[in-house]
N, CA, C and O of each residue as an XYZ file, in Angstrom:
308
protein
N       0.851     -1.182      0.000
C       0.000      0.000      0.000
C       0.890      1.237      0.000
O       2.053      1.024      0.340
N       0.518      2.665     -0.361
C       1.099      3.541     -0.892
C       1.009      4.559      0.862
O       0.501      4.346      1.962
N       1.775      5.601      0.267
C       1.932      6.620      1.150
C       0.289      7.146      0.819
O      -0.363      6.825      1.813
N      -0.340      7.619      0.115
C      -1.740      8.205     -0.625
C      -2.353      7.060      0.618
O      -3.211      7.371      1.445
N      -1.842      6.003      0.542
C      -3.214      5.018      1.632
C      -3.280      5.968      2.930
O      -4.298      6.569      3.275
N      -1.887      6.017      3.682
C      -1.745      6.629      4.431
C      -2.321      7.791      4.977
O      -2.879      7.978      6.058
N      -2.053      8.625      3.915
C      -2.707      9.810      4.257
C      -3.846      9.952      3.761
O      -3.850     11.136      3.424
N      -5.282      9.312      3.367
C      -6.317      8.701      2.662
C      -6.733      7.969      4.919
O      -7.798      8.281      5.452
N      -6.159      7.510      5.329
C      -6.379      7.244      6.504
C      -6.529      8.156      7.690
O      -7.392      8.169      8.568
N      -5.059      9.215      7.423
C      -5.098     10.279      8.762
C      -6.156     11.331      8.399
O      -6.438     12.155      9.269
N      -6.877     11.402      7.006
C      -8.169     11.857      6.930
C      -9.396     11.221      7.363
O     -10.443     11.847      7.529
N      -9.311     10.405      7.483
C     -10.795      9.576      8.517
C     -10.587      9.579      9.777
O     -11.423      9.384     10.659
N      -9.411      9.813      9.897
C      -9.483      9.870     11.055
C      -9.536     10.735     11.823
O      -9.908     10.682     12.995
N      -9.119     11.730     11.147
C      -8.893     13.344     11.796
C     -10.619     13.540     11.767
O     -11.040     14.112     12.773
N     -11.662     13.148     10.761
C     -12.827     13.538     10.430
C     -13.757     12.994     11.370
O     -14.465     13.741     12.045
N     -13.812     11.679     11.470
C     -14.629     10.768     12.233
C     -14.436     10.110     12.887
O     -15.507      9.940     13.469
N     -13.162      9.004     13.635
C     -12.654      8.696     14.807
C     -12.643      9.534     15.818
O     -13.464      9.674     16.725
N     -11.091     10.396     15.477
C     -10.934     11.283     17.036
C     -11.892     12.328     17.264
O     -12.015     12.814     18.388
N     -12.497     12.664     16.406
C     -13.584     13.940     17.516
C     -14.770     13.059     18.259
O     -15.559     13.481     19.104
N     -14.701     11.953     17.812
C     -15.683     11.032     18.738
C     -14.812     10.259     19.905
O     -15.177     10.203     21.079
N     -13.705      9.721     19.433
C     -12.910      9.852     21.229
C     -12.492     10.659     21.972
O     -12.120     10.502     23.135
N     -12.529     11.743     21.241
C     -11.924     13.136     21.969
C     -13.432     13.629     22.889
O     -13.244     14.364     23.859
N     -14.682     13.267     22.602
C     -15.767     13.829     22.939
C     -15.695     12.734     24.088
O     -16.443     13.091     24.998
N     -15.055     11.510     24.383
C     -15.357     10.794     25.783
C     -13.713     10.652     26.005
O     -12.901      9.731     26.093
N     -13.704     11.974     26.039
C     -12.293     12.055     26.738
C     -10.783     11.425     26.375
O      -9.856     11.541     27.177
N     -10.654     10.856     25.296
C      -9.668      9.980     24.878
C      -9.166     10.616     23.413
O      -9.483     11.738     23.018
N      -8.272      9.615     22.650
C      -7.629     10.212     21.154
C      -7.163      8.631     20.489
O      -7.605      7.530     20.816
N      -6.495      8.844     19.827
C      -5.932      7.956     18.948
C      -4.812      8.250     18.620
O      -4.738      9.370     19.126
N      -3.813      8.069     18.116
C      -2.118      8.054     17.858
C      -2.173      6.811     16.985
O      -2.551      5.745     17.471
N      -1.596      6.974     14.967
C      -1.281      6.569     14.449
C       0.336      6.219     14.525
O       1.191      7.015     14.137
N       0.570      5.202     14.956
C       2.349      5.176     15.303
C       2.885      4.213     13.938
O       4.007      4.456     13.493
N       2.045      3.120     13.298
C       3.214      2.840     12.101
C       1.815      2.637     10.966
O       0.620      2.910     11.077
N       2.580      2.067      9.943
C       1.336      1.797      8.987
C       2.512      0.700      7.592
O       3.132      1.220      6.664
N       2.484     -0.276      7.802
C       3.511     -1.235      6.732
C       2.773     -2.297      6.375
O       2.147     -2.997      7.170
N       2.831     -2.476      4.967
C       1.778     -3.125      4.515
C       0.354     -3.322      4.171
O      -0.219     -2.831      3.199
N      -0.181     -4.130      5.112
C      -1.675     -3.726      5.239
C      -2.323     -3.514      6.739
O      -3.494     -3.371      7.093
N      -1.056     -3.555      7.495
C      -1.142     -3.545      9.040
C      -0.998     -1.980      9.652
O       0.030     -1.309      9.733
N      -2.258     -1.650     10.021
C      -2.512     -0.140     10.920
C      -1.935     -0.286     12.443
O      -2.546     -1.167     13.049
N      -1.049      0.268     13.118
C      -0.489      0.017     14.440
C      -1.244      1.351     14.939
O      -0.855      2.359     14.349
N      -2.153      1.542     15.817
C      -2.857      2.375     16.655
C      -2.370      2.344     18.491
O      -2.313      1.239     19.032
N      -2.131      3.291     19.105
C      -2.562      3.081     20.107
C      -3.513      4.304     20.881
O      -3.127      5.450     21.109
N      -4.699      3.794     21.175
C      -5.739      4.657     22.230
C      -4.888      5.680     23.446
O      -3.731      5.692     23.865
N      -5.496      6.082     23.590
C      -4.831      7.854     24.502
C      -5.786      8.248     25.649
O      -6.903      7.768     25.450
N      -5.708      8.922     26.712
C      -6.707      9.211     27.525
C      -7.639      8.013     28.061
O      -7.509      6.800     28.225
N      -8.706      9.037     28.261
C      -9.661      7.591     28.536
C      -9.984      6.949     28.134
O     -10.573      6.104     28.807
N      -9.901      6.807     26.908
C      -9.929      5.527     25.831
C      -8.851      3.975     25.940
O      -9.044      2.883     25.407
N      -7.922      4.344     26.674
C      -6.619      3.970     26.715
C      -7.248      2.808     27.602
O      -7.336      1.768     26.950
N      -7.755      2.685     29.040
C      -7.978      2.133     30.035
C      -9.465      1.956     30.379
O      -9.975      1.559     31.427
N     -10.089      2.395     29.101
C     -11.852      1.579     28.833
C     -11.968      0.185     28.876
O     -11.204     -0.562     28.264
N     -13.035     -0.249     29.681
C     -13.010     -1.926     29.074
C     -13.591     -2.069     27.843
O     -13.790     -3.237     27.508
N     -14.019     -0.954     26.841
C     -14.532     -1.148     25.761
C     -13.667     -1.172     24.547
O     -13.963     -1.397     23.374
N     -12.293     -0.828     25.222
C     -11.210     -0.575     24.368
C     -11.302     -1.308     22.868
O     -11.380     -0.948     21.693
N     -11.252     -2.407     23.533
C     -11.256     -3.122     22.012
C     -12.051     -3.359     21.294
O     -11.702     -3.933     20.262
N     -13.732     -2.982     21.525
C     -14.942     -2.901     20.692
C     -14.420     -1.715     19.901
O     -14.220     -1.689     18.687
N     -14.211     -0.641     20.864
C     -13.569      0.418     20.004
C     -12.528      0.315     18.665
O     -12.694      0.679     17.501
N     -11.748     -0.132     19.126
C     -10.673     -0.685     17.828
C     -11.461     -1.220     16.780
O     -11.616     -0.541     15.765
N     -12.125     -2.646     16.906
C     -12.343     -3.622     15.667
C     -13.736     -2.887     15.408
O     -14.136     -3.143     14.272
N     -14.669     -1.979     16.183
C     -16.434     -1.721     15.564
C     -15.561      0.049     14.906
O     -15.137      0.399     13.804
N     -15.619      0.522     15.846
C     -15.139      2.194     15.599
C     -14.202      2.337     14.751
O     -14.362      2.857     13.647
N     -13.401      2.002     15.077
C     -11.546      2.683     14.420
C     -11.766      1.456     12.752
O     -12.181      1.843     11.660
N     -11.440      0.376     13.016
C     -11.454     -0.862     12.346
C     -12.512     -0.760     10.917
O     -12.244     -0.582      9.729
N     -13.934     -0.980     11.712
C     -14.887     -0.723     10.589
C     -14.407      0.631      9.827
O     -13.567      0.509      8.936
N     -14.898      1.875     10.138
C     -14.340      3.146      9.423
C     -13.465      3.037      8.293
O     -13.586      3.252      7.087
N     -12.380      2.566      9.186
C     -10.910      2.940      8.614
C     -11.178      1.563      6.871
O     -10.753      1.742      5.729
N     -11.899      0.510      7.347
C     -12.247      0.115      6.209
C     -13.094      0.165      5.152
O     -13.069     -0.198      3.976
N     -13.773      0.655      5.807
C     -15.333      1.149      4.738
C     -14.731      1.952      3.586
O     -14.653      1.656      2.394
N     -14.306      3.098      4.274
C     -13.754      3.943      3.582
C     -12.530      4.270      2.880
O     -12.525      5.064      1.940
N     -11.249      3.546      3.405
C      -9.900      3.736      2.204
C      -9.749      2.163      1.664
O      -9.934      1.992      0.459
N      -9.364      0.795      2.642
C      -9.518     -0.643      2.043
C     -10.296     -1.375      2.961
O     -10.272     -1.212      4.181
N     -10.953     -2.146      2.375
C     -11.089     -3.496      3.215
C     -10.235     -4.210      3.610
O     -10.724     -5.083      4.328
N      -8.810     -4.319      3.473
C      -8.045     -5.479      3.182
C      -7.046     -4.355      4.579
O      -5.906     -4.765      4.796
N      -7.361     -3.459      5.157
C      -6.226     -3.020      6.675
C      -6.942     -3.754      7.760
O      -8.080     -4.075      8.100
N      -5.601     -3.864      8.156
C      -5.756     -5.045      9.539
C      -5.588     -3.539     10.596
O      -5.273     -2.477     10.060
N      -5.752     -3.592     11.591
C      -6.010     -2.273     13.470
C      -5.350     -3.693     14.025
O      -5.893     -4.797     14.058
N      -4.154     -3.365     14.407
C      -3.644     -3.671     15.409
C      -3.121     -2.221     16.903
O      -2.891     -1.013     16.839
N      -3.138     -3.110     17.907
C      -3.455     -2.127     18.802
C      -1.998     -2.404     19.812
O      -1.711     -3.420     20.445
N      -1.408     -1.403     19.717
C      -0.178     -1.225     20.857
C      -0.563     -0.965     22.103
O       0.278     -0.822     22.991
């Protein structure tokens, strides 16, 4: 996948992820992106939710695929 994927990503996310974790107190941090593998880790109160990981694979996960590939894996640091 290209650099264009990349930044095709930190636009969904800037748009529709973080102002919805930022609204329950938390963020997101894109730390790598190689291949087809997204490395995320949650911030704030998002970080230490027990919902954490619905968050990742329904929120972050779905999104991030709907809209640039189907084929990125959310892995979570």
């Amino acid at each position: 996948m290209s650099e264009n994927v990349l930044v095709q990503i930190n636009e969904v996310v800037d748009k529709y992820i973080r102002p919805a974790l930022q609204a329950d107190g938390g963020d997101i941090e894109i730390v790598d992106f190689r291949g087809n593998v997204l490395s995320v880790r949650l911030q704030g109160a998002c970080s230490c939710c027990p919902h954490a990981r619905m968050t990742l694979e329904n929120a972050v996960g779905n999104t991030i695929r709907q809209v640039v590939s189907r084929d990125i894996i959310i892995k979570a640091l």
